[in-house]
C-alpha positions in Angstrom: 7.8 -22.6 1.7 5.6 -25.6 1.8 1.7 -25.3 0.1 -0.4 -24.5 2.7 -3.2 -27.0 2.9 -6.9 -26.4 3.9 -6.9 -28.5 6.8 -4.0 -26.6 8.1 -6.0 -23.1 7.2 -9.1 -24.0 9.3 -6.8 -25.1 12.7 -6.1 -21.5 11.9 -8.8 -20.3 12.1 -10.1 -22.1 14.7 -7.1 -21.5 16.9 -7.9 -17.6 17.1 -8.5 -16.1 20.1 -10.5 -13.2 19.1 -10.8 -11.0 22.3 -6.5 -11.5 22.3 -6.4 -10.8 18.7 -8.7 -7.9 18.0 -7.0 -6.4 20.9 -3.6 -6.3 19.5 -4.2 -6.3 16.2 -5.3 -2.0 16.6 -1.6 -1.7 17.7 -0.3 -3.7 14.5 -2.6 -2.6 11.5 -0.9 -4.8 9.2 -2.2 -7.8 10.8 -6.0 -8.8 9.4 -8.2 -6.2 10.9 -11.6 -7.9 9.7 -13.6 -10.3 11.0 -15.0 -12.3 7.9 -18.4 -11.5 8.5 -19.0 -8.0 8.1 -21.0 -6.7 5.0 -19.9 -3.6 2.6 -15.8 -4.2 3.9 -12.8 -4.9 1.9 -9.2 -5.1 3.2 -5.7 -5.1 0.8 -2.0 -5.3 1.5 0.0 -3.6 -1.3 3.3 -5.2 -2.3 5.5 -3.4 -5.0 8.8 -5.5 -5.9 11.3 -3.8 -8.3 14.7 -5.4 -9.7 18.3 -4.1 -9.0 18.5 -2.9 -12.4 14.8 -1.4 -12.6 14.0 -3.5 -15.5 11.2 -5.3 -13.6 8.4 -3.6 -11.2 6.0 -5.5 -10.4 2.6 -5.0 -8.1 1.0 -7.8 -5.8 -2.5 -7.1 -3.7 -4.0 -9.9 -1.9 -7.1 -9.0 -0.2 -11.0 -9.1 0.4 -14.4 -8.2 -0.6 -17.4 -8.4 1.1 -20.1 -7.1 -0.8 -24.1 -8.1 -1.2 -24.1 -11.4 -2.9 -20.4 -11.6 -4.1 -18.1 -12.2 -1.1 -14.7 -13.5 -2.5 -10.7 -13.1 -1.7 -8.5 -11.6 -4.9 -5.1 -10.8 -5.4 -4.7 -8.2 -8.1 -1.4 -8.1 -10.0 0.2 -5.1 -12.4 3.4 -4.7 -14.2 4.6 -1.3 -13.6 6.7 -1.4 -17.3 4.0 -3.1 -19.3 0.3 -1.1 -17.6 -0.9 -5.0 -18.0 -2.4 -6.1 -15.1 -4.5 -9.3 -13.6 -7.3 -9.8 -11.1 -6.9 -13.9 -10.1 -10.6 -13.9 -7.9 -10.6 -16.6 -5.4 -13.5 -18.2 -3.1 -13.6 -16.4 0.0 -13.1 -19.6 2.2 -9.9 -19.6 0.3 -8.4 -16.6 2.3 -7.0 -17.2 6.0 -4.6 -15.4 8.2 -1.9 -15.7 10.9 -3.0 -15.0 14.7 1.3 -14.9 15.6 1.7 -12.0 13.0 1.2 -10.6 9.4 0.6 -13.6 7.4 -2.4 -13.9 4.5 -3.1 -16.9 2.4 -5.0 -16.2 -0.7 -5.4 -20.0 -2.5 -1.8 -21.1 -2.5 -0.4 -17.9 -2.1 1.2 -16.5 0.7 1.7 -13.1 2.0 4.2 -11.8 5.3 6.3 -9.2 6.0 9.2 -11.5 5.4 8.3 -13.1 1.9 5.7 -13.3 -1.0 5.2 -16.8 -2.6 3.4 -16.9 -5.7 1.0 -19.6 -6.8 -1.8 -17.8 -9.0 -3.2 -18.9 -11.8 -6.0 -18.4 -14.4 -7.1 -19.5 -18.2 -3.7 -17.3 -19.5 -1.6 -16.8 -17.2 0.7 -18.7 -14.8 2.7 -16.8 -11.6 4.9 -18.8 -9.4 8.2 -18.1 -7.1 9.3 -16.8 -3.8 10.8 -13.4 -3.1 11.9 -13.0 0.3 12.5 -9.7 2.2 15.6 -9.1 4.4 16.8 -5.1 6.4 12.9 -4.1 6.6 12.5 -0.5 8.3 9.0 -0.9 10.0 6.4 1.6 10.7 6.6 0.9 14.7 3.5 2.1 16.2 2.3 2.9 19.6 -0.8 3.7 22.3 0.0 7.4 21.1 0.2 6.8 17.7 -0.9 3.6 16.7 0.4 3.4 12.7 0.5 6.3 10.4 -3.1 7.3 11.0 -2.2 8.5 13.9 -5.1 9.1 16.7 -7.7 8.5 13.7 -6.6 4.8 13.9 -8.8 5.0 16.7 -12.1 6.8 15.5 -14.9 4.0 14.4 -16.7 5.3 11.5 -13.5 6.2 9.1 -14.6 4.8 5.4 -11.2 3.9 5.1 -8.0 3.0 7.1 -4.5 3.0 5.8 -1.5 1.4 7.4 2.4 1.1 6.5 4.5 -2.2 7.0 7.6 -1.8 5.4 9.0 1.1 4.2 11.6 -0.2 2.9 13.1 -3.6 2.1 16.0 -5.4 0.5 14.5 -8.3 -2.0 16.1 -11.9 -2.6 14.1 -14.2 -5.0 12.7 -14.9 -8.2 9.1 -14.9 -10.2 8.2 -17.1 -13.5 5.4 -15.4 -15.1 3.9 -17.5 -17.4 7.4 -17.9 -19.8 9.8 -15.5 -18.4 11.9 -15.7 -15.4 12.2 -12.3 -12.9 15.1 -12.0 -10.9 14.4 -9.4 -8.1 18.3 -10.3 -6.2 19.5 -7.1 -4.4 15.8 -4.9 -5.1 13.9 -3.0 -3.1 10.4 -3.3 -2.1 7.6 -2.0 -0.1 4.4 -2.8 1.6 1.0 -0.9 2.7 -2.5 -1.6 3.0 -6.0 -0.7 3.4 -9.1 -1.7 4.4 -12.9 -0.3 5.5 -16.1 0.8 3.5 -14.9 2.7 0.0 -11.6 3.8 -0.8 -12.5 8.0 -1.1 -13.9 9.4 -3.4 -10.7 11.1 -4.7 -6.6 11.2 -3.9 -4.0 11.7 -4.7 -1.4 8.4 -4.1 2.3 8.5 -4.3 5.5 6.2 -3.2 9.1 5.9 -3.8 12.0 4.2 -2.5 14.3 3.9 -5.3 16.5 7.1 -4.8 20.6 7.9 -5.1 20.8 7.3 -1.7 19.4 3.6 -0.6 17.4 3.4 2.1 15.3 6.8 1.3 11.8 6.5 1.3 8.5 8.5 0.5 5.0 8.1 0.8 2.2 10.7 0.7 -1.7 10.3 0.1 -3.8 13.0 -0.1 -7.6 12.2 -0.1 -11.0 14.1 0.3 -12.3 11.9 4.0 -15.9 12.2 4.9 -16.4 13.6 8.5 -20.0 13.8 10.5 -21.9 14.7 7.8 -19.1 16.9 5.9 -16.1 16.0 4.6 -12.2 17.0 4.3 -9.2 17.1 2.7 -6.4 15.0 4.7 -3.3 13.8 4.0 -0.8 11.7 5.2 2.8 10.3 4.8 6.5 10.2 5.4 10.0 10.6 4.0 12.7 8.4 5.4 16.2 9.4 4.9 19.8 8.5 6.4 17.6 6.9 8.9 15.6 10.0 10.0 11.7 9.6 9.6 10.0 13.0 9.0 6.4 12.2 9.3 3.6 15.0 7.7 -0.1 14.5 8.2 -3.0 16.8 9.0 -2.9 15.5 12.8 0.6 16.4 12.9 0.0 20.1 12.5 1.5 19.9 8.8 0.4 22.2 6.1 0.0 20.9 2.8 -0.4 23.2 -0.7 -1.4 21.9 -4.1 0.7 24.3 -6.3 0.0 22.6 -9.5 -2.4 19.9 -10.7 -2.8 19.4 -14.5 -2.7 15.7 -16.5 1.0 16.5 -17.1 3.0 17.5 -13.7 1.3 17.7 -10.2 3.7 20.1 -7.5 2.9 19.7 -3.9 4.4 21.7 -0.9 4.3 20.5 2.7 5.3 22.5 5.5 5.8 20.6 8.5 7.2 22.0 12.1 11.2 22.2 10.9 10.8 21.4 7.7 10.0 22.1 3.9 9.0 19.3 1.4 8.7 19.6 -2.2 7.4 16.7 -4.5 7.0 17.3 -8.0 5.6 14.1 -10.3 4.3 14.2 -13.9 2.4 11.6 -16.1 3.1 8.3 -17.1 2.5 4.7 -17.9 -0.5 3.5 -15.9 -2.6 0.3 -15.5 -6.2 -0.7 -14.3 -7.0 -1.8 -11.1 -10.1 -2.5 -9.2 -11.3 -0.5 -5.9 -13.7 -1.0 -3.4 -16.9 0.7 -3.2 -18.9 -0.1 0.2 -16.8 -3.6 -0.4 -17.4 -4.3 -4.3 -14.6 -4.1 -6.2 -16.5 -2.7 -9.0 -14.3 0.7 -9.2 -11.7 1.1 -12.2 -8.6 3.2 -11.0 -5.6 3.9 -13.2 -2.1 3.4 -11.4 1.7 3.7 -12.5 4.3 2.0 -10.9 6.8 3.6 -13.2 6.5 6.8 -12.6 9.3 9.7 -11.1 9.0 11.8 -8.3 11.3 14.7 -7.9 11.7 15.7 -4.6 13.6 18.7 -2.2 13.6 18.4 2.1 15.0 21.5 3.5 15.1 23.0 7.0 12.8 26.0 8.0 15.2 28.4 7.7 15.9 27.0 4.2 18.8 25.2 4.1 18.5 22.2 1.7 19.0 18.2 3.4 18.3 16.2 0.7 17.7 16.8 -3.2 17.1 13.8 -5.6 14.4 12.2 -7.7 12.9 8.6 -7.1 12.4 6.0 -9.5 9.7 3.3 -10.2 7.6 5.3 -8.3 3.7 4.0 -7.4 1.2 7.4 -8.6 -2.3 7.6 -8.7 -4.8 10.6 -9.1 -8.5 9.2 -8.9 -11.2 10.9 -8.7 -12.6 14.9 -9.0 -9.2 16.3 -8.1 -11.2 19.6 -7.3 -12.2 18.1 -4.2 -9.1 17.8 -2.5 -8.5 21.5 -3.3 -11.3 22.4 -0.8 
């Protein structure tokens, strides 16, 4: 990919045609869905990479911040085996975006649906390389259900707004990080994002797509939402598997049980309308990365990206589909988990 120049960043940005684009961009949340100028918003795509042999899992979140006094862009970095992890902080005129599609620039960086291309650096540390995605499965929305938010995609005062883009993704490419070559031929990967106010005040965060059988995927969030002057707990997600999406989310009907929650093992049930789901996932590994609170990235959260999650789909009457346990998993409890029990 050729280095994207400044001059080419503001025709850009110039070029927009904002009534066009913030029309079409509710019906394709992983486009940019800011606008540059508001105050107290952040936005972040999520970008996990692991390696054929799960040696390597890496972590990649360009995004953001506008806060009182300290606007700037970022892309956060974590390696799932080590727990170390970067924040490279950038100008904000140094971010721009795509108006044909999902396409960020962060500095030199580059961020689509199709690739990643890595030019980050700080006083210590040196990133650089291209990993390209091929076979992505898409989170195809619609006027009904516009993302995996569902008809809350379309409710205005939300703190916080998640979206899917890939759920999974074939890799092809290579990373140097400062001395050591990553090889990420034949991995998977998967993107998300959010963006909004604050990220709530506590979930529960979870994502595989490294099971027996390739091409299964799961995500599920769980998080406490405020609501007109109250607040909820509401959760979200989906399992993919032998092409079948089963989608689970409070505006889908689903029912959702925490059956245990302790620092070691955390057992979830979901009950959807012809189906069972049981996710069980333990402690592991973690690393620090920053969050958003009314657009500062000020919060500390701790995430894995190598963690397990062991999980069981069977059919109302009880018979099981699908049985297995996925690998380099992304996990995160933040927060007063006694919230979402509420």
């Amino acid at each position: 990919m050729k280095t994207v120049t400044n001059n080419t960043k503001l025709r850009l940005m110039k070029s927009k045609l904002p009534g066009l684009y913030d029309l079409k961009k509710i019906w394709n949340p992983s486009w940019f869905q800011g606008n540059l100028k508001k105050s107290r918003y952040f936005e972040g795509w999520y970008f996990k990479i692991a390696s054929e042999n799960s040696k390597h899992t890496w972590a990649f979140i360009p995004g953001v911040s506008l806060a009182d006094g300290d606007d700037h862009s970022f892309v956060q970095a974590i390696n799932g085996k080590t727990g170390q992890s970067w924040y490279f902080r950038y100008p904000l005129d140094a971010f721009s975006y795509s108006e044909k599609g999902f396409g960020v620039w962060v500095g030199n960086s580059y961020f689509s649906a199709e690739e990643i291309h890595l030019q980050l650096r700080d006083d210590n540390s040196l990133f650089s390389g291209r990993v390209e995605f091929a076979n992505r499965v898409s989170f195809l929305a619609g006027l009904r259900k516009p993302g995996i938010m569902g008809w809350y995609r379309y409710v205005p005062f939300m703190e916080c707004y998640h979206g899917v883009v890939s759920l999974d993704h074939k890799l092809q490419g290579e990373l140097q990080i400062n001395n050591q070559k990553f090889l990420f031929n034949n991995g998977r990967g998967y993107i998300e994002k959010d963006w909004g106010r604050s990220m709530p005040k506590a979930w529960i965060w979870m994502q595989s797509n490294h099971f027996d059988i390739p091409g299964t995927s799961l995500m599920l969030s769980v998080a406490r939402i405020p609501w007109l002057g109250s607040s909820f707990t509401g959760f979200l997600g989906f399992l993919l598997h032998k092409g079948k999406r089963y989608d689970f989310a409070t505006y889908t009907g689903a029912k959702l049980t925490i059956l245990e929650n302790s620092d070691e093992k955390l057992v979830i049930l979901i009950k959807g309308k012809d189906f069972l789901l049981e996710l069980i996932t333990g402690a592991s590994r973690t690393g620090s990365l920053k969050a958003p609170v009314s657009g500062n990235m000020h919060r500390v959260i701790h995430e894995s990206i190598d963690a397990s999650i062991r999980i069981k789909l069977s059919d109302r009457p009880g018979q099981v589909i699908y049985e297995g346990t996925g690998q380099n998993a992304g996990f995160e409890k933040v927060g007063d988990q006694r919230l979402l029990s509420h």
